[in-house]
C-alpha positions as YAML, in Angstrom:
chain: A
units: angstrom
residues:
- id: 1
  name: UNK
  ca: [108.42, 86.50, 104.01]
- id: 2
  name: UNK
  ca: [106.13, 89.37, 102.28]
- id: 3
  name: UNK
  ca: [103.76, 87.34, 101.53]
- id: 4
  name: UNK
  ca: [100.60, 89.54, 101.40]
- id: 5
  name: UNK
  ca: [99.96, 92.74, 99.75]
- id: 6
  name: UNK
  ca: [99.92, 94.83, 102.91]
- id: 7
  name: UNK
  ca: [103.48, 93.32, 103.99]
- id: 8
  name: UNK
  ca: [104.72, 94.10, 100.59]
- id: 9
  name: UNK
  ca: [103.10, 97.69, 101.22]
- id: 10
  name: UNK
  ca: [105.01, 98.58, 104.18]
- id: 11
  name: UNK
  ca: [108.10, 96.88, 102.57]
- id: 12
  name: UNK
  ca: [107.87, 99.93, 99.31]
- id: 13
  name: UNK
  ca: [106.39, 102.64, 101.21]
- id: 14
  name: UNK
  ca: [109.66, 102.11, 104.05]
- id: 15
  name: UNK
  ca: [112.08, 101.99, 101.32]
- id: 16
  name: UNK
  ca: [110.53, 104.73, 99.31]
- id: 17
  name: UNK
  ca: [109.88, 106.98, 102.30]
- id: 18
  name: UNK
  ca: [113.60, 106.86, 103.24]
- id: 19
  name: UNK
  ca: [114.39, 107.14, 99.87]
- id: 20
  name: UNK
  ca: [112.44, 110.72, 99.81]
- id: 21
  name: UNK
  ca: [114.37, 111.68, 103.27]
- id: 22
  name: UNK
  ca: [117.43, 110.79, 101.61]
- id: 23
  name: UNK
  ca: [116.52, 113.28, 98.42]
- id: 24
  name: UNK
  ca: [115.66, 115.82, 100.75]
- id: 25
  name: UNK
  ca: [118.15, 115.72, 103.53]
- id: 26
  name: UNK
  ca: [121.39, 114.70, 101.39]
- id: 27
  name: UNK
  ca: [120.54, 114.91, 97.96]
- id: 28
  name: UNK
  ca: [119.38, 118.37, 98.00]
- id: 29
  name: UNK
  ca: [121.97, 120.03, 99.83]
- id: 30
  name: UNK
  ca: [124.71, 118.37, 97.99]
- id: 31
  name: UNK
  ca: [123.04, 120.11, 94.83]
- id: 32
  name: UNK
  ca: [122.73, 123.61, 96.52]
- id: 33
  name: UNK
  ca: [125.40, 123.74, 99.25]
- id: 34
  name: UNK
  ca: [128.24, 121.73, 97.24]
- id: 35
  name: UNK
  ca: [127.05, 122.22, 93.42]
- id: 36
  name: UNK
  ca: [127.03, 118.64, 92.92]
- id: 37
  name: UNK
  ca: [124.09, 117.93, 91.04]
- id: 38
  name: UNK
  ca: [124.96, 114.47, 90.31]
- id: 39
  name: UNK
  ca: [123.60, 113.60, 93.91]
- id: 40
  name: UNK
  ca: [119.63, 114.70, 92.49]
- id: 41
  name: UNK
  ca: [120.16, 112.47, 89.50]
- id: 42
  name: UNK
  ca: [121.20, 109.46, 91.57]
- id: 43
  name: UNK
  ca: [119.37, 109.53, 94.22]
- id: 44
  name: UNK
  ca: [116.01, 111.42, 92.35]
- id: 45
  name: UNK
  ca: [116.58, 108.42, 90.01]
- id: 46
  name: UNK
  ca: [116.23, 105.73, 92.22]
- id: 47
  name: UNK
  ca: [113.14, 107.55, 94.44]
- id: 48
  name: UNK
  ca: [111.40, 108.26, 91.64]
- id: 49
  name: UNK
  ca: [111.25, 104.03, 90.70]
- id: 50
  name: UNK
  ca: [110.76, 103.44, 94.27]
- id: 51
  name: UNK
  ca: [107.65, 106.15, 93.82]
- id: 52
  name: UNK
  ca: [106.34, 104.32, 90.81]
- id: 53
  name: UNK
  ca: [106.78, 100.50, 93.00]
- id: 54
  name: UNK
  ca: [104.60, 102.57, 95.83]
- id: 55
  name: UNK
  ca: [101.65, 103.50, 93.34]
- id: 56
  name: UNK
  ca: [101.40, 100.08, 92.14]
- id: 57
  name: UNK
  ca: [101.66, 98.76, 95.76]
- id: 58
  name: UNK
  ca: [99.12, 101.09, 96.87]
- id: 59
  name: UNK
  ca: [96.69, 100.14, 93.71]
- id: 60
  name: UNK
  ca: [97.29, 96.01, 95.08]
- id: 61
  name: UNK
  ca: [96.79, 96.59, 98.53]
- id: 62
  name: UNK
  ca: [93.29, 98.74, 97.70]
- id: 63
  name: UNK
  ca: [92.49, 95.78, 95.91]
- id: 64
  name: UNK
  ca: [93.27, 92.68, 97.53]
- id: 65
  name: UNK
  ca: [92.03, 94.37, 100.78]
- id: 66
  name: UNK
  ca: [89.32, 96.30, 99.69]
- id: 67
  name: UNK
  ca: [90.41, 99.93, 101.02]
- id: 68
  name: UNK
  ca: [87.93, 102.29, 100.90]
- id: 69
  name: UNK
  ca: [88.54, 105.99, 99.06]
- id: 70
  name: UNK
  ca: [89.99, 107.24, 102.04]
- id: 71
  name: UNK
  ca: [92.50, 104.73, 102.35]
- id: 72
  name: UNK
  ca: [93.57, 105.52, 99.23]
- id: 73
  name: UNK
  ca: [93.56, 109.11, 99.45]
- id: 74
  name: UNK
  ca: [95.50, 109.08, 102.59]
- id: 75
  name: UNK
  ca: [98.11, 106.83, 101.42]
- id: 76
  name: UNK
  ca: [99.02, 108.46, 99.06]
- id: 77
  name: UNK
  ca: [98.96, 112.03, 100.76]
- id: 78
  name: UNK
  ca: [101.45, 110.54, 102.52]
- id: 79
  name: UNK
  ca: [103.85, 109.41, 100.02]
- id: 80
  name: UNK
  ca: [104.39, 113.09, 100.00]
- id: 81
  name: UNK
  ca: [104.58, 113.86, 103.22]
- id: 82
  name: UNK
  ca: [108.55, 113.68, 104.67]
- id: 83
  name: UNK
  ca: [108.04, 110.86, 107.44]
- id: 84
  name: UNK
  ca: [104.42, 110.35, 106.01]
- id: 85
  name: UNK
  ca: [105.46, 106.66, 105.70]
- id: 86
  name: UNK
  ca: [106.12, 106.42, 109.53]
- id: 87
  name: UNK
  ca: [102.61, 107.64, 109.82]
- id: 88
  name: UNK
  ca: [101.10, 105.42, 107.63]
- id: 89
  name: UNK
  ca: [102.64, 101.93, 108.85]
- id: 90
  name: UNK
  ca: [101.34, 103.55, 112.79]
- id: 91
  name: UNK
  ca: [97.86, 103.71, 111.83]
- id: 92
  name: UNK
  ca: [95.84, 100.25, 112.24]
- id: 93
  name: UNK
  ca: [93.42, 100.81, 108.87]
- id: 94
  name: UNK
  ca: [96.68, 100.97, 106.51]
...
Protein backbone atom coordinates (compact mmCIF):
# COMPACT_ATOMS: atom_id res chain seq x y z
CA UNK A 1 0.00 0.00 0.00
CA UNK A 2 2.90 2.66 1.01
CA UNK A 3 5.03 1.45 -1.07
CA UNK A 4 7.36 4.41 -1.90
CA UNK A 5 9.07 6.80 0.27
CA UNK A 6 6.86 9.76 -0.57
CA UNK A 7 3.59 7.61 0.29
CA UNK A 8 5.22 6.63 3.47
CA UNK A 9 5.96 10.53 3.87
CA UNK A 10 2.52 11.70 3.79
CA UNK A 11 1.51 8.57 5.85
CA UNK A 12 4.11 10.12 9.15
CA UNK A 13 3.82 13.66 8.44
CA UNK A 14 -0.51 13.09 8.58
CA UNK A 15 -0.21 11.16 11.66
CA UNK A 16 2.38 13.35 13.24
CA UNK A 17 0.72 16.60 12.19
CA UNK A 18 -2.53 15.54 13.93
CA UNK A 19 -0.63 14.29 16.57
CA UNK A 20 0.85 18.05 17.15
CA UNK A 21 -2.97 19.46 16.82
CA UNK A 22 -3.90 17.02 19.29
CA UNK A 23 -0.91 18.35 21.84
CA UNK A 24 -1.94 21.68 21.20
CA UNK A 25 -5.67 21.74 21.08
CA UNK A 26 -6.38 18.95 23.90
CA UNK A 27 -3.31 18.19 25.48
CA UNK A 28 -2.45 21.60 26.45
CA UNK A 29 -5.53 22.80 27.85
CA UNK A 30 -6.12 19.75 29.84
CA UNK A 31 -2.64 20.69 31.50
CA UNK A 32 -3.57 24.44 32.06
CA UNK A 33 -7.38 24.60 32.22
CA UNK A 34 -7.94 21.16 34.20
CA UNK A 35 -4.34 20.61 35.94
CA UNK A 36 -4.05 17.34 34.43
CA UNK A 37 -0.68 17.07 33.32
CA UNK A 38 -0.83 13.51 32.57
CA UNK A 39 -2.52 14.53 29.15
CA UNK A 40 1.27 16.35 28.02
CA UNK A 41 3.02 13.16 29.00
CA UNK A 42 0.73 10.94 26.93
CA UNK A 43 0.07 12.59 24.25
CA UNK A 44 3.79 14.72 24.16
CA UNK A 45 5.02 11.08 24.40
CA UNK A 46 3.59 9.68 21.53
CA UNK A 47 4.17 13.13 19.17
CA UNK A 48 7.41 13.34 20.07
CA UNK A 49 8.09 9.39 18.41
CA UNK A 50 5.84 10.33 15.70
CA UNK A 51 8.37 13.60 15.35
CA UNK A 52 11.41 11.39 15.38
CA UNK A 53 9.43 8.71 12.45
CA UNK A 54 8.94 12.28 10.44
CA UNK A 55 12.80 13.21 10.50
CA UNK A 56 13.76 9.92 9.34
CA UNK A 57 10.93 9.98 6.71
CA UNK A 58 11.94 13.28 5.61
CA UNK A 59 15.87 12.16 5.45
CA UNK A 60 14.37 8.87 2.96
CA UNK A 61 12.23 10.80 0.91
CA UNK A 62 15.30 13.57 0.25
CA UNK A 63 17.07 10.64 -0.69
CA UNK A 64 15.29 8.28 -2.70
CA UNK A 65 13.84 11.34 -4.55
CA UNK A 66 16.54 13.57 -4.66
CA UNK A 67 14.91 16.80 -2.94
CA UNK A 68 16.77 19.67 -3.26
CA UNK A 69 17.77 21.99 0.06
CA UNK A 70 14.65 23.65 -0.15
CA UNK A 71 12.63 20.72 0.01
CA UNK A 72 14.16 19.90 2.91
CA UNK A 73 14.10 23.09 4.58
CA UNK A 74 10.48 23.52 3.94
CA UNK A 75 9.48 20.25 5.16
CA UNK A 76 10.60 20.48 7.95
CA UNK A 77 9.49 24.21 8.69
CA UNK A 78 6.47 22.70 8.49
CA UNK A 79 6.59 19.98 10.93
CA UNK A 80 6.32 22.97 13.12
CA UNK A 81 3.88 24.73 11.73
CA UNK A 82 0.09 23.71 13.30
CA UNK A 83 -1.63 22.45 9.94
CA UNK A 84 1.89 22.75 8.23
CA UNK A 85 1.31 19.09 7.22
CA UNK A 86 -1.93 20.03 5.27
CA UNK A 87 0.32 22.41 3.47
CA UNK A 88 2.89 20.23 2.70
CA UNK A 89 0.86 17.11 1.21
CA UNK A 90 -1.05 20.39 -1.13
CA UNK A 91 2.05 21.39 -2.68
CA UNK A 92 3.07 19.24 -5.94
CA UNK A 93 7.18 19.35 -5.22
CA UNK A 94 6.65 17.51 -1.67
Amino acid sequence: MFRTALSRFHLISLTEGLSFLALLLIAMPLKYVYDLPLAVTIVGSIHGGLFLGYLAAVAQVSWADRWSFIQIIVALIASVIPFGWIFLNRIRWV
